[in-house]
N, C-alpha and C positions, 0 to 999 in steps of 0.2 A: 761522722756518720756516713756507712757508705750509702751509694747513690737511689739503688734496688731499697732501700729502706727510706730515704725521702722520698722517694716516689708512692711505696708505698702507705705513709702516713698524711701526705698531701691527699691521694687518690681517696682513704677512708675519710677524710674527712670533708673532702666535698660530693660524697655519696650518700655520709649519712643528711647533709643538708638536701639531697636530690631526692630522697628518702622522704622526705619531712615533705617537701611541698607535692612528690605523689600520693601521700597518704591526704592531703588535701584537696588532689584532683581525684582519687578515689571518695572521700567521703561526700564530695560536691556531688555525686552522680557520674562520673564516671567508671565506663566499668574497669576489671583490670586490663582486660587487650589493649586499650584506647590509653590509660595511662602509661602503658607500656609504651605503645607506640610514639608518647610526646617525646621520651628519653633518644629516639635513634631518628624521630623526623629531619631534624634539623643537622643531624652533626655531619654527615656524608657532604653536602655543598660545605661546611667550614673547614673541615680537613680538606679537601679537597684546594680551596684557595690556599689553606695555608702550603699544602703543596706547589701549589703553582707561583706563589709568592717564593719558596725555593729556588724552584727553575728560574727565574725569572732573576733572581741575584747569582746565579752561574752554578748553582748546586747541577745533579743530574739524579732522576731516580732509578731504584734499585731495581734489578731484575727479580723477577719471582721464580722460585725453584720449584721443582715437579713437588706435588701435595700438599703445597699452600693451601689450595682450595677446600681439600679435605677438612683438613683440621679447620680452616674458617669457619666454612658452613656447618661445619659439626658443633662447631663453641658458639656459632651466632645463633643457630637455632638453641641450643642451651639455655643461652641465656635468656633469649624470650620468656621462655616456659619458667625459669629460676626467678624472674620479675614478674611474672603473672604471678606466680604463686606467694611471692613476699606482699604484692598489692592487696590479694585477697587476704592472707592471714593479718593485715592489719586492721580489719571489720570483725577480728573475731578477737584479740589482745592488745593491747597497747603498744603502743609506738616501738621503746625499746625494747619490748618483750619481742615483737617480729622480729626485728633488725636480729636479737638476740637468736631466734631458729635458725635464722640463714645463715649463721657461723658453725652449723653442723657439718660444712663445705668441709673443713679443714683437713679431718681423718680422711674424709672421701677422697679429696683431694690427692694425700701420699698415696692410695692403693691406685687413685687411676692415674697418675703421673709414673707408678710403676712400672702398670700393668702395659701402658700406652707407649710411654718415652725411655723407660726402664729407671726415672731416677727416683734414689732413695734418699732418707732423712738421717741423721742419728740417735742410738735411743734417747740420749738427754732430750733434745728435742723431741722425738716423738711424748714422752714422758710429759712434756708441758706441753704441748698441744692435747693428751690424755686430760690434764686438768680442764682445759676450757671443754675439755667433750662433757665433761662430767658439770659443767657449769650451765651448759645447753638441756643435759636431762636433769637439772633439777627446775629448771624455766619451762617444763614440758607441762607440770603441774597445772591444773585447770587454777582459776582464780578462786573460787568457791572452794578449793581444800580437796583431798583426797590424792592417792599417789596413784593416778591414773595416768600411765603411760600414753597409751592409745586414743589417741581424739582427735579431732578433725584437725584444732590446732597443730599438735602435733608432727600430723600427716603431710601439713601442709609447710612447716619447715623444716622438714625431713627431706621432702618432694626436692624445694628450692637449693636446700644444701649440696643436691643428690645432683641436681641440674649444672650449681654452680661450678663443681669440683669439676664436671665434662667441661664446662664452658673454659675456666680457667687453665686446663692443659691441653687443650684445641687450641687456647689464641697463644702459648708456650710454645705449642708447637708448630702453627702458623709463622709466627714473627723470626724464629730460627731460621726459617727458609725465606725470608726477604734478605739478600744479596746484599746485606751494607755491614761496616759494624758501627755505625753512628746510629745506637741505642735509640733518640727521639727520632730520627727517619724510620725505624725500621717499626717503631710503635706509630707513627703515624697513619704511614701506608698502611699497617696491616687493619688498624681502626678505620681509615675510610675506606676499605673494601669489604669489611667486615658489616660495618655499620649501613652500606649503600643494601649489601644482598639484606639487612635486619627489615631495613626500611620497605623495600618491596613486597618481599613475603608477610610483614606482618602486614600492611598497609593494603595488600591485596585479600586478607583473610579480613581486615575490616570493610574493605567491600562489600566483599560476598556479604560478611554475616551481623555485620554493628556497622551500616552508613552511618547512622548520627552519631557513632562515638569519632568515628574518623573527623565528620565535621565540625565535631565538637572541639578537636584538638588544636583546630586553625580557626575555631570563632574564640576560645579564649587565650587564645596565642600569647597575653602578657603573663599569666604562669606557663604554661607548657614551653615558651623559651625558653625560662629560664630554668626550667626541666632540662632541656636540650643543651645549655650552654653547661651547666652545670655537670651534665650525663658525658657530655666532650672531654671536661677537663678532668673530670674522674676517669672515667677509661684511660685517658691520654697517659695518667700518673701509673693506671694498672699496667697497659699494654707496656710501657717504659720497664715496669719492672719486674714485670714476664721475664722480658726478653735479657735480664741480669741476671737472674736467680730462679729457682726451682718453684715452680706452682704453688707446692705443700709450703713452703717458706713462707711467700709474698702474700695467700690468705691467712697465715697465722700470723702474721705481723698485723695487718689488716683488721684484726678482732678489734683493732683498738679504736674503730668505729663505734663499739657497744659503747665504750664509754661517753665518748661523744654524743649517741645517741641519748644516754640517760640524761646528760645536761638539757639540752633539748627537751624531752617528753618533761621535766620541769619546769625549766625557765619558762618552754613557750606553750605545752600545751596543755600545764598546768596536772599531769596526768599524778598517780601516785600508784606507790610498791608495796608489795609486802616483802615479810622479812625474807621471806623464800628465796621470791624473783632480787632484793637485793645481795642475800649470799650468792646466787647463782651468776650475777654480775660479777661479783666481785672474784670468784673464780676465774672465770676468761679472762678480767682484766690481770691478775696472777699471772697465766698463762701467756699473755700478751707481754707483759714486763718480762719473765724469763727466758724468750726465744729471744729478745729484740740481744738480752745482755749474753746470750749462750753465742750469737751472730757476733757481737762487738767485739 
């Protein structure tokens, strides 16, 4: 298996678990800003040691090339906005029904890794990345029935997909430009500089406008750690396989979260599908098995 694909099956799968316990800090009362904000409080001081634990056995860090910064704060800001929005739409459908909007990322994905980086997919691929899009609008459907496209739901994993794809070839082409080719260095650095600017700006907008959701994040610290610990080791596996393989790839590999997430919204939160929302799984996970074997 190559490496760009363990990283990216480790990273979906402790995201969809990061997933799981922010839909708990959202339904506790947290808003979404505030649970967003538990995922990047903490990881800037742990990369950062793990950094310095580098140096410190004779490693040396990488230079940063002209437009790092660009692409950082362009995919860090993304991604706030892309986990605000997955937090909220899980108050309006079920666990892996969300999870399930925010893989509309995919398509998004190839046109703005085009338009941005210039890289392209093949049609086979695109073709089964097409399956899972078409596995995402039939999960559009309201739960109540009818073939209504357009709804809040909708809107709002449209929104996040629409966020993620930015976010996703910002930190591609952030990590390009860290000066190393030792893959877990150059994903490290680029997540604790990325994760340090997330932390400030969001952490400063919950100042201003949600104090108690900020205080809220450090009075119940034994979930929102393990938000944070959890939000590290995920990014850690995405940023790793950015920086291997093409954006549009590494989230369509990625899909294979849904699945995970369906076990999950079972075993633990007891939730239940109709036949819709299970055809419409069962598509992206199609689409998720055919890129991984089109890759091999």
């Amino acid at each position: 298996m190559s490496l760009w694909v363990a990283a990216t099956l480790l990273a979906a799968s402790v995201q969809a678990l990061r997933f799981l316990l922010q839909k708990r800090l959202s339904v506790g009362g947290l808003s979404p800003a505030a649970s967003t904000f538990a995922r990047f409080v903490y990881a800037p001081a742990a990369v950062a040691l793990g950094l310095a634990l580098w140096v410190g056995l004779g490693g040396a860090l990488p230079a940063i090339r002209p437009g790092f910064w660009l692409y950082a704060v362009s995919g860090g800001v993304a991604q706030i906005l892309a986990t605000m929005c997955v937090v909220a739409l899980f108050a309006r459908r079920n666990f892996a029904v969300g999870i399930a909007f925010s893989k509309v990322t995919v398509l998004m994905t190839v046109a703005t890794g085009f338009l941005v980086l210039g890289e392209t997919v093949t049609l086979a691929d695109l073709a089964a990345m097409s399956v899972g899009l078409l596995g995402v609008l039939v999960l559009s459907v309201p739960a109540d029935g009818g073939w209504q496209i357009l709804n809040r739901a909708s809107a709002l994993g449209l929104a996040s997909g629409a966020f993620f794809s930015i976010s996703a070839v910002g930190y591609r082409g952030a990590s390009l430009l860290v000066a190393t080719d030792v893959a877990i260095l150059r994903a490290a650095v680029t997540l604790c500089l990325v994760t340090l600017v997330q932390t400030v700006l969001l952490g400063g907008w919950l100042l201003w406008r949600d104090r108690a959701g900020f205080t809220a994040v450090f009075r119940r610290w034994r979930t929102t750690s393990l938000v944070g610990a959890t939000s590290m080791l995920g990014s850690l596996g995405w940023f790793t396989a950015y920086t291997l393989q093409t954006a549009a790839y590494v989230n369509a590999v990625g899909q294979v979260e849904l699945i995970l997430s369906l076990a999950i919204s079972w075993l633990v939160l007891g939730e239940k599908f109709s036949r819709r929302e299970l055809l419409a799984i069962v598509l992206v996970s199609v689409s998720v098995v055919a890129l991984i074997l089109l890759q091999a």
